[in-house]
C-alpha positions as CSV (number, residue, x, y, z in Angstrom):
1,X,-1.5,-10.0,14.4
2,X,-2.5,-13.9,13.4
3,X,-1.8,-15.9,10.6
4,X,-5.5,-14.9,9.8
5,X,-4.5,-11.2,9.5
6,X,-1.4,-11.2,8.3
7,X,-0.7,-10.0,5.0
8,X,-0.3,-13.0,2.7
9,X,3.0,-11.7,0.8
10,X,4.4,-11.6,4.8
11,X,3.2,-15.0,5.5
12,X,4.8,-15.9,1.8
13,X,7.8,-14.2,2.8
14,X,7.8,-16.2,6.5
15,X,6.9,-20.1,4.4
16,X,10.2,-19.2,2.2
17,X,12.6,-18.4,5.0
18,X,11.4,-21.6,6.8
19,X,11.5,-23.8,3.4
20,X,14.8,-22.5,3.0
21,X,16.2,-23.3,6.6
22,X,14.9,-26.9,6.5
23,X,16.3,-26.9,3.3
24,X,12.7,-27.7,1.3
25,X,13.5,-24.7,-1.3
26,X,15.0,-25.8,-4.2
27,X,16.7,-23.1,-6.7
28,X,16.3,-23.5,-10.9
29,X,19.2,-22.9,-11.8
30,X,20.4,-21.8,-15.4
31,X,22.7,-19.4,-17.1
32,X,21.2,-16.1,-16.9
33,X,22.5,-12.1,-17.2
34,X,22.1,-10.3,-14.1
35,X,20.7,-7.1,-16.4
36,X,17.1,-9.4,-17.0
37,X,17.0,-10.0,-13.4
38,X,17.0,-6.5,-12.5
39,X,14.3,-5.4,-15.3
40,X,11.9,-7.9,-13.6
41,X,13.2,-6.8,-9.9
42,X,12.0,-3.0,-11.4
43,X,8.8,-4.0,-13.2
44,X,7.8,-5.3,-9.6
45,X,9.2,-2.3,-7.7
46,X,8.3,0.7,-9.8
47,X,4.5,1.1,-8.2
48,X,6.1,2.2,-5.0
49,X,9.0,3.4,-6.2
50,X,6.3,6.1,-8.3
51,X,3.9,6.1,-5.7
52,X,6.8,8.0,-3.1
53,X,7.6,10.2,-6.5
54,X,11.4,9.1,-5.9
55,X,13.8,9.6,-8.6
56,X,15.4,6.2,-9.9
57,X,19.0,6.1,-11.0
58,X,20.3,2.5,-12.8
59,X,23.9,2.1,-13.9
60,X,24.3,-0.9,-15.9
61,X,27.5,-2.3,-16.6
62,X,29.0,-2.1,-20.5
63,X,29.0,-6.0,-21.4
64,X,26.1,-8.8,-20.3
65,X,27.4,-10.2,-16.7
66,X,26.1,-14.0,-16.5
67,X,25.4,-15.8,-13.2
68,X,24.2,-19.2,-12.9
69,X,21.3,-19.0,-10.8
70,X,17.8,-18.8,-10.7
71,X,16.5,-15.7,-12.0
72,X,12.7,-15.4,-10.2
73,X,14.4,-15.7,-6.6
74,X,17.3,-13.5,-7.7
75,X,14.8,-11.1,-9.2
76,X,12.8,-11.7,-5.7
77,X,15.9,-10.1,-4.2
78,X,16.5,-7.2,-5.5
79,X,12.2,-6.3,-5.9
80,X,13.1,-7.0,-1.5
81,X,16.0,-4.2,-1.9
82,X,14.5,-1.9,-3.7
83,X,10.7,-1.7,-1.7
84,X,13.0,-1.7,1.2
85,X,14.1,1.9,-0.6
86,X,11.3,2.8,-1.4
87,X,9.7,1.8,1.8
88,X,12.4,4.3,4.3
89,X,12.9,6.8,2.1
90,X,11.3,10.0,2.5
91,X,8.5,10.8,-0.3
92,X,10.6,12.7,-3.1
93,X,14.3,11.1,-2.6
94,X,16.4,8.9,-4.5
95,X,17.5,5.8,-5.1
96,X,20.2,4.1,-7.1
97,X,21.1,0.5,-8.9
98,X,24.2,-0.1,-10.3
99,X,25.8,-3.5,-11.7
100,X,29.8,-3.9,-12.0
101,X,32.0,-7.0,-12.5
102,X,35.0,-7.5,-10.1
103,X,36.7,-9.8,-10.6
104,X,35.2,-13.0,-10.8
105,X,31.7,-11.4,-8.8
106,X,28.8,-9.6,-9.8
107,X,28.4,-6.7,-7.7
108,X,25.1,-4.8,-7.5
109,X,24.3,-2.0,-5.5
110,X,21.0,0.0,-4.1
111,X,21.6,3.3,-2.3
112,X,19.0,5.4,-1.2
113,X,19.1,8.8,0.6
114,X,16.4,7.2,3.3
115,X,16.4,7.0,7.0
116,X,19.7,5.4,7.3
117,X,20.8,3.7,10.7
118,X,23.5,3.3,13.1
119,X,26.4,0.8,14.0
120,X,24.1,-0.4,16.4
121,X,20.7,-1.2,14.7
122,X,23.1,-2.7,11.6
123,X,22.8,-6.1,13.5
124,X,19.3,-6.0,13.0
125,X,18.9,-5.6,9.9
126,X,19.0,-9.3,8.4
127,X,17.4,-10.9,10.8
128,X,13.9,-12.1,11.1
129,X,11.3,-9.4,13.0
130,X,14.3,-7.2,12.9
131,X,12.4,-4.1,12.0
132,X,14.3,-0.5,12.6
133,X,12.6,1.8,14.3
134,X,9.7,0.1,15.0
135,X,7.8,2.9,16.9
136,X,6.8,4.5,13.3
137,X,4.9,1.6,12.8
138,X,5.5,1.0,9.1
139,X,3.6,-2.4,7.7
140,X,5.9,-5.6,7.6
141,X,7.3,-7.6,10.2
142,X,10.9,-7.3,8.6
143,X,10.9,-10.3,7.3
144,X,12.0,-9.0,3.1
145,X,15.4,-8.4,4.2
146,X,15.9,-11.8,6.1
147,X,14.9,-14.1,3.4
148,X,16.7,-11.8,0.9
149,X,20.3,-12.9,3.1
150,X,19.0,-16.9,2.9
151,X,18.6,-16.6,-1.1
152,X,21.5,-14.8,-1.8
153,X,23.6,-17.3,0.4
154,X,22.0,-20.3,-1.7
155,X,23.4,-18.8,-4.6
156,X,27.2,-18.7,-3.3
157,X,26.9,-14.8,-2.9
158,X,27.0,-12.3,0.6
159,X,24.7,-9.5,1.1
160,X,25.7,-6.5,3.0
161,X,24.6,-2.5,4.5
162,X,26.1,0.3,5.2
163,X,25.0,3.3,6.6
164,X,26.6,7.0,7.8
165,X,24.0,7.1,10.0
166,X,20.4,8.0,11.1
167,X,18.8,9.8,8.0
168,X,21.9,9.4,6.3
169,X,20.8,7.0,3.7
170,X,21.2,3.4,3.1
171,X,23.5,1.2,0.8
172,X,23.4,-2.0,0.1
173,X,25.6,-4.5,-1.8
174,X,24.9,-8.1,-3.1
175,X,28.0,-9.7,-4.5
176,X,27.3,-13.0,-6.9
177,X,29.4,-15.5,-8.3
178,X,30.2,-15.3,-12.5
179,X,29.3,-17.7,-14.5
180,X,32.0,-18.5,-16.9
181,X,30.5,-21.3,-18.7
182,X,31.4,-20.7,-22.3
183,X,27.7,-22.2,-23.9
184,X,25.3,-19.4,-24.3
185,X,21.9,-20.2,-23.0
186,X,18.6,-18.9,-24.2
187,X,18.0,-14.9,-23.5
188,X,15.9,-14.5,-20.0
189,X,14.3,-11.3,-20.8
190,X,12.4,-10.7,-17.8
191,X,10.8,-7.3,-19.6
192,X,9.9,-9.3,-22.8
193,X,8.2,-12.3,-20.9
194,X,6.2,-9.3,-19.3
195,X,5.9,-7.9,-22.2
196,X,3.9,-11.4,-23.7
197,X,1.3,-10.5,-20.5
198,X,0.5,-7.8,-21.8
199,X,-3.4,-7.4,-21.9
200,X,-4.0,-10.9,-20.4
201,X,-7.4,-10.7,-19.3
202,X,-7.7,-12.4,-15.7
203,X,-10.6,-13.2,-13.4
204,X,-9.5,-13.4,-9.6
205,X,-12.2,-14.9,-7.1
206,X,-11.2,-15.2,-3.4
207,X,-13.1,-14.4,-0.3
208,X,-9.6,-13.2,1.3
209,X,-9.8,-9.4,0.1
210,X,-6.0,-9.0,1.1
211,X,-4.7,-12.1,-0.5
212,X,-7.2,-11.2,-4.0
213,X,-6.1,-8.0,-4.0
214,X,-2.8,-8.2,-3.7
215,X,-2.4,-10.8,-6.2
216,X,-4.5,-8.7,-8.6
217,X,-1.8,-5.4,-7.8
218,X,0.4,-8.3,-8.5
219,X,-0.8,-9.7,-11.9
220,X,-1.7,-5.4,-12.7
221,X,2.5,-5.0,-12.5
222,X,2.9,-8.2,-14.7
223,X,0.6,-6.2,-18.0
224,X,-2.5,-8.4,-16.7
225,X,-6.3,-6.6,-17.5
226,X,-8.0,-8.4,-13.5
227,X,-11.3,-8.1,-12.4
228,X,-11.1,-9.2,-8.6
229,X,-14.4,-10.7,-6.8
230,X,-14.6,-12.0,-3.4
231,X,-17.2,-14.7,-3.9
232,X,-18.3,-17.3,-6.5
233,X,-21.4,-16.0,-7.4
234,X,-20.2,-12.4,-8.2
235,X,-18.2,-13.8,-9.9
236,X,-20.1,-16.3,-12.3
237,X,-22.5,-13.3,-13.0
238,X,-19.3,-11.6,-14.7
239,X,-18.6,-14.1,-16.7
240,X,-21.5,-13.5,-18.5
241,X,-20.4,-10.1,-19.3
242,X,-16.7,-10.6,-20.1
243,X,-14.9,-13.7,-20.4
244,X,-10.9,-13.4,-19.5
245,X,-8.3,-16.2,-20.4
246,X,-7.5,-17.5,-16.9
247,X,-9.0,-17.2,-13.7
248,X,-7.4,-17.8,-10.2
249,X,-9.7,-19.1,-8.0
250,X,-9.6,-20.0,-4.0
251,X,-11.1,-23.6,-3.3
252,X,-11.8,-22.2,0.5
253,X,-14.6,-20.1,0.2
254,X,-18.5,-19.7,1.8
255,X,-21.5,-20.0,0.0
256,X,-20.3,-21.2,-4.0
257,X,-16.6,-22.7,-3.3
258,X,-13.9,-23.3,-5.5
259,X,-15.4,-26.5,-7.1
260,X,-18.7,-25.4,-7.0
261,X,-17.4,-22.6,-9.3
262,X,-15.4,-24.9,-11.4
263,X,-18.4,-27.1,-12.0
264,X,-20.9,-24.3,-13.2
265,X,-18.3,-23.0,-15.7
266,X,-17.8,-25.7,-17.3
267,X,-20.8,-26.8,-17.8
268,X,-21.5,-23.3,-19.6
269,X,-20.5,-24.0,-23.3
270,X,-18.9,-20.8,-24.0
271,X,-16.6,-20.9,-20.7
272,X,-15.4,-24.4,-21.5
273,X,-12.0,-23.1,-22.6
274,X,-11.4,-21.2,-19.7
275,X,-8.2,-21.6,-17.9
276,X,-8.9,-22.2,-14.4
277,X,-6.5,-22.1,-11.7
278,X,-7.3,-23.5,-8.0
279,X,-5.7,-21.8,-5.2
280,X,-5.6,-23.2,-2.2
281,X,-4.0,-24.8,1.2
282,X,-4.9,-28.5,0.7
283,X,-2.0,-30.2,-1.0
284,X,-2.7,-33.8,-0.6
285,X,-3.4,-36.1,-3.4
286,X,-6.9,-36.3,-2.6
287,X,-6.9,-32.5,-3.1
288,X,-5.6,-32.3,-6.3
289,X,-7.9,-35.1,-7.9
290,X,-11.1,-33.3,-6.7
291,X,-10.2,-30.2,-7.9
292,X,-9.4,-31.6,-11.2
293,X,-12.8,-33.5,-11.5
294,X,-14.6,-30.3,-11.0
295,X,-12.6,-29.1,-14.0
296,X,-9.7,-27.3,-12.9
297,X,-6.8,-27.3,-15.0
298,X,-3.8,-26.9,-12.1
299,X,-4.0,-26.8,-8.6
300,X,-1.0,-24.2,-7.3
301,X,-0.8,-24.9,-3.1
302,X,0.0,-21.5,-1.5
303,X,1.7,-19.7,-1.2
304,X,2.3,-19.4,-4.7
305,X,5.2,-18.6,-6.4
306,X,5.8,-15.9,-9.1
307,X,7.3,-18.5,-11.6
308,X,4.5,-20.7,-10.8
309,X,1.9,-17.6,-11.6
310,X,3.8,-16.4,-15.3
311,X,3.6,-20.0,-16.0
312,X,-0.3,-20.5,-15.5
313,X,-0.3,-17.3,-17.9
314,X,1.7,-18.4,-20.3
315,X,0.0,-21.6,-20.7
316,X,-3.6,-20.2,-20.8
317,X,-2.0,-17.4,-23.5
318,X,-0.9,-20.5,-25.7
319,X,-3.7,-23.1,-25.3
């Protein structure tokens, strides 16, 4: 498979394990309640946790457990976990979160009732390309479960699996460092900030059908209303129908490009408040002032990030 055909939230997946091990990634750190990070981890799991028809079970603990961390990576990880569950588990099993405090560590734990594996294929399992069984050709290049290890680590924590064996079911435990700070910081509510998306009309044009359409099932988890087009003109013919708050639009693209695009809706009265978004590969100065002549509003260099997405929403939500 090539870079080309690669599925984009693999490639993303590949760009964050390499950021992190030249140390590039930086984590935003604040005080935050593990509980918040796991109701955003579950908004972005639940589609294939419901598409297999498992059965969910989350135990929460009895008090708010705070970490100081950054909650979108943190979040990142468990979403990893739990599609991993989702992912090796039989159509109709089960799968289980629960959250504890012990001692000074936040301990959270998935179990599933999935494939399982043995003491042997155990070593495999955080390492990059380290797919189990890879003669049932699932997708992925078991890559999720690497990059989950490097964030955890960053945030002073270990990540571990255990397994009775093949078809035996899986477990795995993330254990996190309290914060103890006595200042309470702002609620995260990762369900409410959701919540706020709720309805967002957005226009997605990229001549990538993966990478559109997966950030359209994306921005469809997040409360988000998408129409998804793979080329400009398409696309400006809709806007004549419908006009959304944002739209995410690729600068790479044949026939009407990004600025192209750009250009012509803005210099349509009634789409001169429109949010637009560039997507693209080019990050060097030069790139960000032409897309900004042609009348974008930010220029996100992929691949993007999911705080870097809820941002562009909330900002065209508030304008």
């Amino acid at each position: 498979m090539t870079t080309r055909d690669a599925d984009p939230l693999i490639v993303d997946d590949l760009m964050e394990v390499a950021r992190i091990n030249s140390g590039a990634i930086a984590l935003r750190r604040r005080r935050i309640d593990i509980h918040t990070v796991l109701e955003t981890a579950l908004d972005l799991s639940r589609p294939a946790i419901e598409k297999a028809r498992h059965a969910l079970a989350v135990s929460k603990a009895a008090a708010p457990l705070h970490l100081h961390g950054d909650d979108v990576r943190l979040a990142q990880v468990f979403a990893n976990l739990l599609n991993n569950s989702a992912k090796y588990t039989p159509a109709g099993g089960r799968i289980e979160i629960a959250v504890e405090c012990d001692l000074n560590r936040v301990v959270v734990t998935v179990t599933d009732n999935g494939m399982g594996f043995t003491p042997e294929e155990s070593s495999l399992l955080f390492t990059l390309f380290g797919r189990l069984q890879p003669e049932r050709h699932m997708d992925g290049l078991g890559v999720g479960l690497a990059l989950s290890k490097k964030l955890v680590e960053l945030h002073g924590g270990t990540i571990s699996a255990t397994s009775e064996g093949r078809n035996l079911g899986s477990r795995f435990v993330v254990s996190l460092p309290v914060d103890h700070a006595f200042e309470p910081a702002a609620p995260i509510n990762g369900a409410a900030a959701v919540a706020r998306l709720d309805g967002t009309k957005v226009l997605i044009v990229d001549d990538n059908r993966d990478a559109a359409d997966s950030l359209g099932e994306l921005l469809g988890v997040l409360g988000c209303e998408c129409a998804v087009f793979y080329d400009g003109e398409t696309a400006l013919a809709a806007l004549e129908r419908s006009t959304p708050a944002i739209a995410f639009v690729d600068l790479d693209m044949p026939g009407i490009d990004g600025c192209e695009f750009a250009q012509r809706v803005r210099a349509r009265a009634g789409l001169r408040d429109l949010w637009l978004v560039a997507l693209t590969g080019w990050a060097q100065a030069g790139d960000v002032l032409r897309s900004a002549q042609a009348g974008f509003d930010r220029h996100l260099v992929k691949p993007i990030g999911l705080d870097q997405i809820t941002a562009a929403l909330t900002l065209a939500r508030e304008r």
